[in-house]
C-alpha positions as a LaTeX table, in Angstrom:
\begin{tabular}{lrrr}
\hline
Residue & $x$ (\AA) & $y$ (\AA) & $z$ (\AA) \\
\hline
Unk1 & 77.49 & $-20.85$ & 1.74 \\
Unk2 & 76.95 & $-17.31$ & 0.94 \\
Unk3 & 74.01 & $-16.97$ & 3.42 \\
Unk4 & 75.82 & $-18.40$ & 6.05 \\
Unk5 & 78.74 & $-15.57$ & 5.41 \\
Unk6 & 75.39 & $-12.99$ & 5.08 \\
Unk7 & 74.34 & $-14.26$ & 8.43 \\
Unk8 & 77.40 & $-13.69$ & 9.98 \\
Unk9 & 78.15 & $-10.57$ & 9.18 \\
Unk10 & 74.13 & $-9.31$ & 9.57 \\
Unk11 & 74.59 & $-10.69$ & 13.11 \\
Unk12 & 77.65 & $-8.67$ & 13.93 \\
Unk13 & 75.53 & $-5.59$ & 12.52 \\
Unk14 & 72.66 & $-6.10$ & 14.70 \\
Unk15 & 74.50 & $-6.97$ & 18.19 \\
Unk16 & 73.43 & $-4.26$ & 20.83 \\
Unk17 & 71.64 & $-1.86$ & 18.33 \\
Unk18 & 68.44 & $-0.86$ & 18.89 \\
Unk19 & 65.48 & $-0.65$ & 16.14 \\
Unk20 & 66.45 & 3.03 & 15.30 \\
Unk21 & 69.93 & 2.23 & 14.94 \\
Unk22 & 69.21 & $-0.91$ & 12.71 \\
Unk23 & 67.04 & 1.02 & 10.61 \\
Unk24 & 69.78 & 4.03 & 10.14 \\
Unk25 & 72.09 & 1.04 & 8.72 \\
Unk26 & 69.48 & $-0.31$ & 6.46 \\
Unk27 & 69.01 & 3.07 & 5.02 \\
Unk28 & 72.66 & 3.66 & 4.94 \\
Unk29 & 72.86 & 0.22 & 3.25 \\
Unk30 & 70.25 & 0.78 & 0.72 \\
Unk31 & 72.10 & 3.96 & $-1.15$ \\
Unk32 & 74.79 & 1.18 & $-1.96$ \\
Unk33 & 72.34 & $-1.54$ & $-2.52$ \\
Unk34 & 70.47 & 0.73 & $-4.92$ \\
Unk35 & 73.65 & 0.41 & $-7.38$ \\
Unk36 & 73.15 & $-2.89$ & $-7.53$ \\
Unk37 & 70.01 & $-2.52$ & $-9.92$ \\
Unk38 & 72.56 & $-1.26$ & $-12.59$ \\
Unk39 & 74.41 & $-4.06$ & $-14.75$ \\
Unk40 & 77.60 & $-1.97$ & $-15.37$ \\
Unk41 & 78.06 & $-1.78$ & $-11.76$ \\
Unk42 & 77.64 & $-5.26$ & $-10.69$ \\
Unk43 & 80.17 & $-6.10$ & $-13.55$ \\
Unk44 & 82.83 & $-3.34$ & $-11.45$ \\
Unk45 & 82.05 & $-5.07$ & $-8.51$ \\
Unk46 & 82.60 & $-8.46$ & $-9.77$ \\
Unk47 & 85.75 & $-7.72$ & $-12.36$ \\
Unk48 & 88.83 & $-9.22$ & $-11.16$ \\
Unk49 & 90.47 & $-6.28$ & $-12.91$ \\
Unk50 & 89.27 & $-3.55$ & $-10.99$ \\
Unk51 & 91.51 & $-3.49$ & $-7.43$ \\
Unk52 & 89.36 & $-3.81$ & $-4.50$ \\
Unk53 & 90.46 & $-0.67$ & $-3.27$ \\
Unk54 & 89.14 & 1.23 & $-6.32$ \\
Unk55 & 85.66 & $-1.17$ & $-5.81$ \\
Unk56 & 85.71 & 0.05 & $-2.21$ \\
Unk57 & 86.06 & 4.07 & $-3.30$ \\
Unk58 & 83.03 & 3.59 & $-5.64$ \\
Unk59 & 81.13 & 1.99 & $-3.18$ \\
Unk60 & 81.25 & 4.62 & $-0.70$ \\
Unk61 & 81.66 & 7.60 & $-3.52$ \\
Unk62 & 77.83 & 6.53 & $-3.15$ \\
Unk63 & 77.08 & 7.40 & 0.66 \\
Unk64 & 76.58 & 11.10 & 1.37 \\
Unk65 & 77.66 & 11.10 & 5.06 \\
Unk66 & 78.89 & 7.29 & 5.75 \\
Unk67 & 79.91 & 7.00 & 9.52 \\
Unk68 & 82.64 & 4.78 & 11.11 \\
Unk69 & 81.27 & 1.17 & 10.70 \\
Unk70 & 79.99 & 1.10 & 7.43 \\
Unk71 & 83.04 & 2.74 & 6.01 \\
Unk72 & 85.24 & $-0.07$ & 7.84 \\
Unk73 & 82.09 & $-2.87$ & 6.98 \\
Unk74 & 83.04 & $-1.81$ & 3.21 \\
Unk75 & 86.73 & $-1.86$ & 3.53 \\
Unk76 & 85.88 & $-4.96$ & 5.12 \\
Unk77 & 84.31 & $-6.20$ & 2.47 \\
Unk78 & 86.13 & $-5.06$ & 0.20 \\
Unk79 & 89.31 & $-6.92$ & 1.45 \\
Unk80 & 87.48 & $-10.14$ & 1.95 \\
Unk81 & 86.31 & $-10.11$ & $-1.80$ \\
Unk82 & 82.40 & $-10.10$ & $-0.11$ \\
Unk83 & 81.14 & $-6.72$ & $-2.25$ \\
Unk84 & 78.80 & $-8.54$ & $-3.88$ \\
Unk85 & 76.90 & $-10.18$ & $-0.97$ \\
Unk86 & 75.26 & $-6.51$ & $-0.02$ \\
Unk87 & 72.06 & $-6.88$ & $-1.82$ \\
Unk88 & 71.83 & $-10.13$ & 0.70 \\
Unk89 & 73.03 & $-8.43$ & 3.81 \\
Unk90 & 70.48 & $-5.81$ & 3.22 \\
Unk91 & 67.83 & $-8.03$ & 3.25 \\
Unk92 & 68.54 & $-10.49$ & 6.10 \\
Unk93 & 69.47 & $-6.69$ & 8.22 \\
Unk94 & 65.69 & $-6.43$ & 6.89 \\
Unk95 & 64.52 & $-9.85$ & 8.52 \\
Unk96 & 66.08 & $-9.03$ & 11.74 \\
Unk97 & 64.52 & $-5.69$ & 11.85 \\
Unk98 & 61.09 & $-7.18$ & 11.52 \\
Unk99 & 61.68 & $-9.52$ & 14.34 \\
Unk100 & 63.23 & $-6.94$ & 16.47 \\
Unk101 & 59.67 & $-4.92$ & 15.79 \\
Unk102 & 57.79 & $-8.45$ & 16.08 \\
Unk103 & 56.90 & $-6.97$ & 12.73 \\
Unk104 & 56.38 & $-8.91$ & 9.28 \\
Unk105 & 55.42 & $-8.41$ & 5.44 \\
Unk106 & 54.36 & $-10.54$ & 3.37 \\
Unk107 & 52.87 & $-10.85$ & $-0.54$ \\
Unk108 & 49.28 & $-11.59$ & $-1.37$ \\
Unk109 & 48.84 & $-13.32$ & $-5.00$ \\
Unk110 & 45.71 & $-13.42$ & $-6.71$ \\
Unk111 & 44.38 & $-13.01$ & $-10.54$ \\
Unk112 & 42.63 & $-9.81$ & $-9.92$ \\
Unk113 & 43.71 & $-6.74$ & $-7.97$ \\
Unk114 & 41.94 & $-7.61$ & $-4.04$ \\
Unk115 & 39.94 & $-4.55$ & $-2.25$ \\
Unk116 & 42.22 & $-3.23$ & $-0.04$ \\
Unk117 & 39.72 & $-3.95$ & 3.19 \\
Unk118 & 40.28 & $-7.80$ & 2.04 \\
Unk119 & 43.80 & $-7.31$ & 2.54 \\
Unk120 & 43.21 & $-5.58$ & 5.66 \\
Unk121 & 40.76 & $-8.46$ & 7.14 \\
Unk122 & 43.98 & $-10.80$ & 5.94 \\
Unk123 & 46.28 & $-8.52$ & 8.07 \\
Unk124 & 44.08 & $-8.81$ & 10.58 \\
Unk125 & 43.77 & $-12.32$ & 10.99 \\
Unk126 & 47.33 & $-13.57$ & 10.40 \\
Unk127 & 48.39 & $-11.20$ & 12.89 \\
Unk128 & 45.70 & $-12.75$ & 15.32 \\
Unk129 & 46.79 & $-15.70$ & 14.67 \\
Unk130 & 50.73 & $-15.68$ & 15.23 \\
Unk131 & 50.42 & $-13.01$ & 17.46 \\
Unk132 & 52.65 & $-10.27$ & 15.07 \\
Unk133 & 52.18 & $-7.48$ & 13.20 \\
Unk134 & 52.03 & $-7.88$ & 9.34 \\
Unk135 & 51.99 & $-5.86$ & 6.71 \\
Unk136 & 50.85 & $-7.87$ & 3.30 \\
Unk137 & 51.45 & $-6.22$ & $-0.34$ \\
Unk138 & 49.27 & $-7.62$ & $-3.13$ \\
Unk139 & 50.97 & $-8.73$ & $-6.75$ \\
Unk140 & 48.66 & $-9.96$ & $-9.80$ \\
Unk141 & 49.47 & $-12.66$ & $-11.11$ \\
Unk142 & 48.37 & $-15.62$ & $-13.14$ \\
Unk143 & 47.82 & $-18.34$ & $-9.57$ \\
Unk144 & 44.37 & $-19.38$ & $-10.39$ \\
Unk145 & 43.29 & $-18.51$ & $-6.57$ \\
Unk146 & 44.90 & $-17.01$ & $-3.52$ \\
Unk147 & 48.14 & $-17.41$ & $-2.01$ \\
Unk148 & 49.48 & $-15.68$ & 0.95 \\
Unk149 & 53.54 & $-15.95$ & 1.55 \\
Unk150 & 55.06 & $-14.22$ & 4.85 \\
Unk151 & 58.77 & $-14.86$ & 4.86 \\
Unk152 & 59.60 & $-14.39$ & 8.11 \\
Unk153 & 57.61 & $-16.48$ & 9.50 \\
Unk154 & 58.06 & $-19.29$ & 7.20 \\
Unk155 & 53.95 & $-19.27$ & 6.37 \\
Unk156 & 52.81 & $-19.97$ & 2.96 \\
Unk157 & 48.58 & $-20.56$ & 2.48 \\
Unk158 & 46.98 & $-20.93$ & $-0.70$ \\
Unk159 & 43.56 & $-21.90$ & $-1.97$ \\
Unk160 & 43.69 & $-22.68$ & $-5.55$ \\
Unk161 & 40.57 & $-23.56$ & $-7.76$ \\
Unk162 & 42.34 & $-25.99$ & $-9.49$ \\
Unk163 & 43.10 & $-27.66$ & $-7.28$ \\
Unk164 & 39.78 & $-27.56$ & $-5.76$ \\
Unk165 & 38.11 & $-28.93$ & $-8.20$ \\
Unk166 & 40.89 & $-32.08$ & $-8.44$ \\
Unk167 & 39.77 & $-33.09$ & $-4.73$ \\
Unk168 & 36.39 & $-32.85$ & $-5.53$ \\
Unk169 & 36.67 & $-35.42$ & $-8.15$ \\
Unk170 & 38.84 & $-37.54$ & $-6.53$ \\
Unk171 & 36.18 & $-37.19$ & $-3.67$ \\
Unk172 & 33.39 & $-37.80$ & $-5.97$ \\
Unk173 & 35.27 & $-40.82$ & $-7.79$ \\
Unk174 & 36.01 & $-42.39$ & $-4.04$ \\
Unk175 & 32.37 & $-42.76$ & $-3.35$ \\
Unk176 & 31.37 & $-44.00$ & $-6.68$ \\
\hline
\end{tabular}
């Protein structure tokens, strides 16, 4: 439900802006989503006895120089009980921003820490391959291979040795 109302509004955003624009909001965006990090603040923003009006000053006590439409996308907000979805709406603004770039990240996982002219090659390839732009970011972790994960583009490819060397048997145990 909520990323239908996320969709919505990130929709309404986006309509006849161009990339710079879009990425003006994002940044605008992330001074607000930034508070969101901090428990205290997501219990404001969440209290039901805290006025929204008070939630709505706080939330733009935060922007430096807010203009017109995110001032009236927080009162917004703010009236429809919706504060908490900006952490979301940041995100999908995100997604739509890498389309409108034909632009996309995505995470590389792996055990060890991967040269970074691996990654590159990766890069390289995916974006030859769907015809895009990507950007990949590594994180070690405990997956007992590779895995790749793009988001936007709905790709996940992994090659695990575990399960590797559970086809081989089966393989092996098929021709026995």
């Amino acid at each position: 439900m909520v990323d239908l109302v996320v969709k919505r509004y990130a929709k309404a955003l986006v309509d006849g802006k161009n990339i710079g624009d879009l990425e003006a909001k994002i940044n605008e965006l992330n001074q607000i989503n930034a508070a969101f990090a901090d428990d205290k603040f997501v219990s404001i923003v969440n209290s039901v006895e805290v006025s929204s009006h008070k939630k709505v000053e706080l939330i733009l006590s935060f922007l430096s120089d807010a203009n017109k439409e995110t001032t009236n996308l927080i009162k917004l907000l703010g009236e429809n009980r919706r504060l908490d979805i900006i952490p979301a709406l940041v995100e999908e603004l995100k997604r739509e921003l890498f389309v409108m770039k034909n632009s996309y990240e995505g995470t590389v996982y792996a055990k060890e820490a991967l040269n970074a002219s691996y990654i590159a090659s990766l890069e390289q390839e995916f974006g030859k391959k769907f015809n895009v732009t990507i950007k990949l970011n590594q994180k070690v972790c405990d997956y007992d291979g590779i895995k790749v994960d793009i988001d936007g583009l709905g790709v996940e490819i992994g090659f695990s040795k575990e399960r590797l060397k559970s086809q081989m048997m089966n393989h092996i145990l098929k021709a026995i």
